[in-house]
GUZATI-387574 format. One record per residue (C-alpha): residue in one letter; x, y, z; residue number from 1. Coordinates in steps of 0.001 Angstrom, whole numbers, plus 500000, padded with zeros to 6 digits. Layout:
<recs>
A_X_Y_Z_NUM
...
</recs>
This chain:
<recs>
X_365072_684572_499433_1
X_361951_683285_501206_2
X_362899_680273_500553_3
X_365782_680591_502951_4
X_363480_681872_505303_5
X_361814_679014_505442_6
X_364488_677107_505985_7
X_366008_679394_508382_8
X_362549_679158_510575_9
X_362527_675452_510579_10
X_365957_675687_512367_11
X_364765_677592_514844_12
X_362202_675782_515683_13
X_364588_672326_515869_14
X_367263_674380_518050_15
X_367329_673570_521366_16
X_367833_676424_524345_17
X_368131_674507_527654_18
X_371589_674647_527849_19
X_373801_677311_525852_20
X_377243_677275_526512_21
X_379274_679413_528238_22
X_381368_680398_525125_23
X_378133_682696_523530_24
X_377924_684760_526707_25
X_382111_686127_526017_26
X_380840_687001_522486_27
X_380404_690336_521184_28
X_377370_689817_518641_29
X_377088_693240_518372_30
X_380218_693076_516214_31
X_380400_694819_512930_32
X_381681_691222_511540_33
X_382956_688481_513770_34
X_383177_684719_513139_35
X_383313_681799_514810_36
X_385980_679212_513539_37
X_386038_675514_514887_38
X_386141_671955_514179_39
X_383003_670157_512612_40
X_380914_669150_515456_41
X_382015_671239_518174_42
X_378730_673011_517756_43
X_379279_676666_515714_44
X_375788_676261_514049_45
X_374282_675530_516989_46
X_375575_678300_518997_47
X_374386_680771_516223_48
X_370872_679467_516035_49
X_370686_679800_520221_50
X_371469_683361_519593_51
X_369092_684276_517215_52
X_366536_682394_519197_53
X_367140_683668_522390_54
X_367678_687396_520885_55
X_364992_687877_518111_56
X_361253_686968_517776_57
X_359905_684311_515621_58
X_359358_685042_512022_59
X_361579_688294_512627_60
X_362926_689354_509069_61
X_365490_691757_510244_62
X_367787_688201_511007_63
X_368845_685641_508807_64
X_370603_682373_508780_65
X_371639_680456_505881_66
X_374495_677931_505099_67
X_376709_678775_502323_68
X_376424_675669_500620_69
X_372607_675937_500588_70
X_371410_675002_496477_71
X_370326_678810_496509_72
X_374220_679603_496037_73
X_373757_677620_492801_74
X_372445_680466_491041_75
X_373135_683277_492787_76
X_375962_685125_495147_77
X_376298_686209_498518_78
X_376557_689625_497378_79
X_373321_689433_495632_80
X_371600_687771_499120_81
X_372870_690582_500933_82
X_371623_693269_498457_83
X_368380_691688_499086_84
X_368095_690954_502950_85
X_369367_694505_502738_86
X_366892_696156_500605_87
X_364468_694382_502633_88
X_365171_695441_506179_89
X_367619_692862_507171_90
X_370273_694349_510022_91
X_372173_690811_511494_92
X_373127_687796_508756_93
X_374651_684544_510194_94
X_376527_683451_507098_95
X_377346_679396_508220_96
X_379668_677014_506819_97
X_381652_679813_504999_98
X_384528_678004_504102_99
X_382208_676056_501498_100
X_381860_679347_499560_101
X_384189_679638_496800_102
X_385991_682968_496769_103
X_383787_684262_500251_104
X_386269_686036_501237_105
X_386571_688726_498659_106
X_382202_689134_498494_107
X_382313_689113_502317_108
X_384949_691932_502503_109
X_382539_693916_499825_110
X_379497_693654_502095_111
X_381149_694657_504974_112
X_382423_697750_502729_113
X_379192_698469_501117_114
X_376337_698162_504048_115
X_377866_699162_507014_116
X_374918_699050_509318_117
X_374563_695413_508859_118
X_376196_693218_510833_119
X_377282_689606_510043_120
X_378631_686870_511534_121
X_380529_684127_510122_122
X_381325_680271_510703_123
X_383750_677950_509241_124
X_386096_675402_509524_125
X_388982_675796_511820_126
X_391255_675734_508927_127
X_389750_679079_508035_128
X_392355_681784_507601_129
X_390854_685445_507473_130
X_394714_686562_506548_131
X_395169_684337_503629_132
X_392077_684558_501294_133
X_391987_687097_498366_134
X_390870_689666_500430_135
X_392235_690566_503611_136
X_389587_690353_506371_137
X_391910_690600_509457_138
X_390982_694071_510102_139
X_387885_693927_509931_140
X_386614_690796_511384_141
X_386802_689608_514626_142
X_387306_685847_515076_143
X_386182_683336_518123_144
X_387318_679832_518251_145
X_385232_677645_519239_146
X_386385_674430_521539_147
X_384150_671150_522383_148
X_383006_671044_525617_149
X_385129_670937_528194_150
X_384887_668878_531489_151
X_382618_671138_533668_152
X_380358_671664_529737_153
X_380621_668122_529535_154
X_378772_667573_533338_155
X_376385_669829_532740_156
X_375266_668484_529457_157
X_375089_664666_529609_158
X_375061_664944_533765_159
X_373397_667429_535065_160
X_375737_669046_537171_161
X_375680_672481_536898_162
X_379057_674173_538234_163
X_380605_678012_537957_164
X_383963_678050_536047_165
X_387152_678211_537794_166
X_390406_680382_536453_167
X_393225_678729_536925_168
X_394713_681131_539415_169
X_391242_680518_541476_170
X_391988_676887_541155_171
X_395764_676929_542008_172
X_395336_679208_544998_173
X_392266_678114_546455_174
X_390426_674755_545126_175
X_388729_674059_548361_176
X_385397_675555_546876_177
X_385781_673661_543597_178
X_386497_670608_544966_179
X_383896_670467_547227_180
X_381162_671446_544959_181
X_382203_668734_542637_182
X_382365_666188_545511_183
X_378745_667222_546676_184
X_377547_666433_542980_185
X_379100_663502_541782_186
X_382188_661326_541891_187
X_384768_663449_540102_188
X_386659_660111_539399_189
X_384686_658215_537660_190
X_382942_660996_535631_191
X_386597_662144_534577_192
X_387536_658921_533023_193
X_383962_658539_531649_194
X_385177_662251_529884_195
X_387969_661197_528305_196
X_386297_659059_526360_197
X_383476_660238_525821_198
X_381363_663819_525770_199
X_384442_666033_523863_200
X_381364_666813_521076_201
X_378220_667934_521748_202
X_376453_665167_519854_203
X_377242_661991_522009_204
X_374006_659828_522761_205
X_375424_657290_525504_206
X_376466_655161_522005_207
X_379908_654514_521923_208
X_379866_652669_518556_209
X_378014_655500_516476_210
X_379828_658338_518673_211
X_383612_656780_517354_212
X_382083_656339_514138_213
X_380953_659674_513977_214
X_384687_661309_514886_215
X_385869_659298_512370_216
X_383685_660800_509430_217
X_384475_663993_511128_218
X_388382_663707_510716_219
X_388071_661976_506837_220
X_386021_665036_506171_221
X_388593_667421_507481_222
X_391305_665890_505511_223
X_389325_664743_502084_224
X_387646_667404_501505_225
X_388595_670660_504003_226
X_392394_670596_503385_227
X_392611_669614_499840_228
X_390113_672900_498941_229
X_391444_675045_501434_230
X_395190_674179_502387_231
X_395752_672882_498593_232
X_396427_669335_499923_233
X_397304_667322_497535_234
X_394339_664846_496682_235
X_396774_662160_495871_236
X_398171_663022_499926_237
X_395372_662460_501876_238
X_395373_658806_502813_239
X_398745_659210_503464_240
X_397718_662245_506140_241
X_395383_659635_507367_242
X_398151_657427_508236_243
X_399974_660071_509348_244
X_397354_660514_512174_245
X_396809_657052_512693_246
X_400900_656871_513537_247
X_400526_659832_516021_248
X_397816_658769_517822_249
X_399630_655486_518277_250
X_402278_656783_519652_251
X_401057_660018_521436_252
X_402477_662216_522938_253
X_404629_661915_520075_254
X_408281_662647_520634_255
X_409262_664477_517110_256
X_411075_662786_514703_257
X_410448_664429_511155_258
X_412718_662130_509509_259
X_410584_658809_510714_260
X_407766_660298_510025_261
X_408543_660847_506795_262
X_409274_657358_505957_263
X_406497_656316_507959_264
X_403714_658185_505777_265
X_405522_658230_502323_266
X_405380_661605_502535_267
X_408396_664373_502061_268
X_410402_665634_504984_269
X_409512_669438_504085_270
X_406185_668509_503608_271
X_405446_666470_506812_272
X_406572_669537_508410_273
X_403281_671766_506712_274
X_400944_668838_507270_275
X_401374_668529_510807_276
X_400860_672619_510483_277
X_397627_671549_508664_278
X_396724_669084_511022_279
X_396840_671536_513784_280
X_395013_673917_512564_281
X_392018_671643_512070_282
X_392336_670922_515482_283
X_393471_666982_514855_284
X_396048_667278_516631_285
X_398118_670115_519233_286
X_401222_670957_518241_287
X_403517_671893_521569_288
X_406767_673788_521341_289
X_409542_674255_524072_290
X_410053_677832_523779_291
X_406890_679670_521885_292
X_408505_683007_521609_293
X_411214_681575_519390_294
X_409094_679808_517069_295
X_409437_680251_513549_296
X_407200_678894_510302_297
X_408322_675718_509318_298
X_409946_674710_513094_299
X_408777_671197_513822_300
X_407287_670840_517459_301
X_408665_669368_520140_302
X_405802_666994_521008_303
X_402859_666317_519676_304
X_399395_665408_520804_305
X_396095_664560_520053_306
X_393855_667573_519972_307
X_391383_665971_522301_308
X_390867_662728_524522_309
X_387818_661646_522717_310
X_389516_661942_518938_311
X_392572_659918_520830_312
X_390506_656849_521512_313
X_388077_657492_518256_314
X_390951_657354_515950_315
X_393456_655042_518000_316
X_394324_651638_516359_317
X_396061_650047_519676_318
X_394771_650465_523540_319
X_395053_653864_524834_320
X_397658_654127_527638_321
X_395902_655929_530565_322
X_398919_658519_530843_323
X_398544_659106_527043_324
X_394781_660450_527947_325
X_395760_662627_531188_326
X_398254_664515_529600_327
X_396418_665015_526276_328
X_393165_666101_528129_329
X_395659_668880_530534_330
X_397172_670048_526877_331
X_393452_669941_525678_332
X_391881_672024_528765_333
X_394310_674293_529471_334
X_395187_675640_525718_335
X_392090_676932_524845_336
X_392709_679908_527512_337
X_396467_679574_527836_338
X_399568_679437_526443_339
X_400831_675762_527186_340
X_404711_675044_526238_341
X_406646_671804_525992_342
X_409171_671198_529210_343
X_412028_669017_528167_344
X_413193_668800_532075_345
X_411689_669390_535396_346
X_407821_668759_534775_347
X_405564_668278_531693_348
X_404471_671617_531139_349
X_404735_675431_531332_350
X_401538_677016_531167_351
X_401743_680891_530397_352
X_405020_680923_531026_353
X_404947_680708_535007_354
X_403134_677237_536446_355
X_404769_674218_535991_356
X_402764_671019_535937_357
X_403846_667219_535996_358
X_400766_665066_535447_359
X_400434_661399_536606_360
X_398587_658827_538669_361
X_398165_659351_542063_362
X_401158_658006_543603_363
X_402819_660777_541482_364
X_405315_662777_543689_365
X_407223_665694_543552_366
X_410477_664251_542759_367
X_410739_665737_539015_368
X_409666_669011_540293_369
X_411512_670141_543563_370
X_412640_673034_544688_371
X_410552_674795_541071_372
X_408722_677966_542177_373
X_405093_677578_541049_374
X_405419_673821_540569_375
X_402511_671743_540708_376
X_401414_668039_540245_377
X_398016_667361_538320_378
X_397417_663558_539871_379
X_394624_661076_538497_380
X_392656_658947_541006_381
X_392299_661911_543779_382
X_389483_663428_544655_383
X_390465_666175_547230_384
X_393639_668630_546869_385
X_396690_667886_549183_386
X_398655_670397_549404_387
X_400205_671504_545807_388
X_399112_668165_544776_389
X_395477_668478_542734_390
X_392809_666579_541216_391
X_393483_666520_537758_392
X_389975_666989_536586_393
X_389725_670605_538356_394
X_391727_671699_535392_395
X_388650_670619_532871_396
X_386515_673938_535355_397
X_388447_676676_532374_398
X_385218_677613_530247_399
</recs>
């Protein structure tokens, strides 16, 4: 085990604290068992090392980090680390990259039975289902998913622009304050469009090239090796998947049609239907229904997008259309603290079931959406609010 303490120190010393994101401030770490579930990239190891940084002294042995598909699993099991770390005064284990741990669930569930004044904490892959593995963890874990950064992350990591968040009943009622921080900072226009192509992960260093290149390994690793182990993809289905992505983010937003899709990707109607299921929960792609309380398993959406602006021009294979990107970075922003629904009439969207939202340029008007209580246009190329019209980048101020 010292071994991994070794290891475990070197991170430390690697992890940077300058900036820690907003995200590991809502978390309860105290948490008997809690994990934190996102896409590879988006910065879950990260986060965790910050923590333990920020919260423990150097060389502390009470704490321990170690990534489940560290050699040491090779010849022995997590049960048997966690006797140990146990046995030796250990109190908080960060157990990363879970999902790469054959049958973790059921060895997890055991340690949270057996030493219940340790606490442990949990990454994976956003594929990771703690309702669906041998042993049922939904009671007794507590799970945080974990987003890229958004906008206002984005300007204060790569800009320097340090900015409160906004909810969006702040921003909707009042955006004078927002809007004239951000003007005081920076051109909100031209860092907006610099976003959506750039800055989604926290690992972009101003090179395009190795930055697209980089999503791209990201996504083949998500579908050649993430869903085939832990959705049972068939091996033999994932360059078809890969195609099947490549079609969407061709023609995002995608209005659903199961049956062209089908032909499209070679793949079976029934089973197009899971994948995109798949796809979404891996955070490839967001999956946007008209009516959400009506939703059953199976349903196909009613439009899909991209999960992010920066996978949309990553993965793209013809010129993004600019209305493509606004509406994909609005889905984007606003789902990670809101329900966002699908509006077949009368606007784009209808966020938590009250706003509606029509997002466009800036000589976007309120034609579509007269007369619609809580109606509001989201308009590109504007850097002050006019009325119910508003910058469309406020929206990116969430978390």
């Amino acid at each position: 085990m010292e071994t991994l303490f070794r290891k475990h120190d070197r991170l430390l010393e690697l992890t940077p604290t300058a900036i820690v994101r907003q995200w590991a401030k809502s978390i309860n770490w105290d948490a008997r068992m809690m994990s934190i579930r996102g896409q590879k990239g988006v910065g879950k190891s990260t986060m965790m090392l910050q923590y333990i940084k920020l919260h423990y002294n150097p060389l502390d042995r009470q704490v321990l980090h170690v990534s489940c598909d560290d050699n040491y699993f090779n010849s022995h099991t997590l049960l048997e680390l966690a006797e140990r770390f146990y046995l030796a005064g250990g109190k908080h284990l960060f157990l990363d990259e879970i999902h790469k741990y054959e049958d973790w669930s059921r060895e997890v569930k055991e340690i949270y039975d057996f030493y219940p004044t340790m606490r442990v904490v949990l990454s994976g892959s956003s594929l990771l289902s703690l309702t669906e593995g041998n042993a049922d963890l939904s009671r007794r874990c507590v799970n945080h998913d974990l987003q890229g950064l958004s906008f206002r992350e984005f300007l204060h990591f790569y800009k320097g622009i340090e900015l409160p968040t906004y909810s969006l009943e702040e921003l909707l009622h009042d955006p004078t304050r927002l809007i004239e921080e951000m003007n005081k900072a920076g051109r909100p226009v031209a860092l907006f469009h610099e976003y959506l192509k750039y800055g989604y992960y926290p690992y972009y260093l101003n090179n395009e090239t190795d930055y697209y290149t980089t999503i791209q390994q990201v996504v083949n690793h998500i579908i050649d090796d993430e869903m085939p182990r832990i959705c049972k993809v068939d091996i033999g289905n994932t360059r078809k998947l890969k195609s099947l992505l490549t079609t969407l983010a061709a023609s995002v937003p995608f209005q659903v049609d199961i049956s062209k899709l089908s032909v499209i990707s070679g793949i079976k109607r029934d089973t197009v239907v899971s994948y995109l299921g798949y796809l979404g929960k891996a955070k490839l792609i967001q999956l946007l229904y008209s009516d959400v309380k009506s939703v059953k398993r199976m349903q196909k959406p009613d439009k899909i997008f991209m999960e992010n602006t920066n996978l949309l021009y990553a993965w793209a294979t013809e010129p993004v259309q600019i209305g493509t990107a606004r509406e994909t970075f609005v889905v984007n922003q606003l789902a990670a603290n809101h329900t966002v629904e699908y509006r077949k009439s009368n606007g784009d969207f209808l966020v938590d079931g009250k706003y509606v939202f029509e997002v466009g340029g800036e000589n976007k008007d309120f034609t579509q959406i007269a007369d619609i209580p809580n109606s509001y246009i989201l308009s590109d190329d504007l850097e002050t609010a006019i009325g119910k019209k508003l910058p469309i980048w406020a929206v990116g101020f969430g978390y």
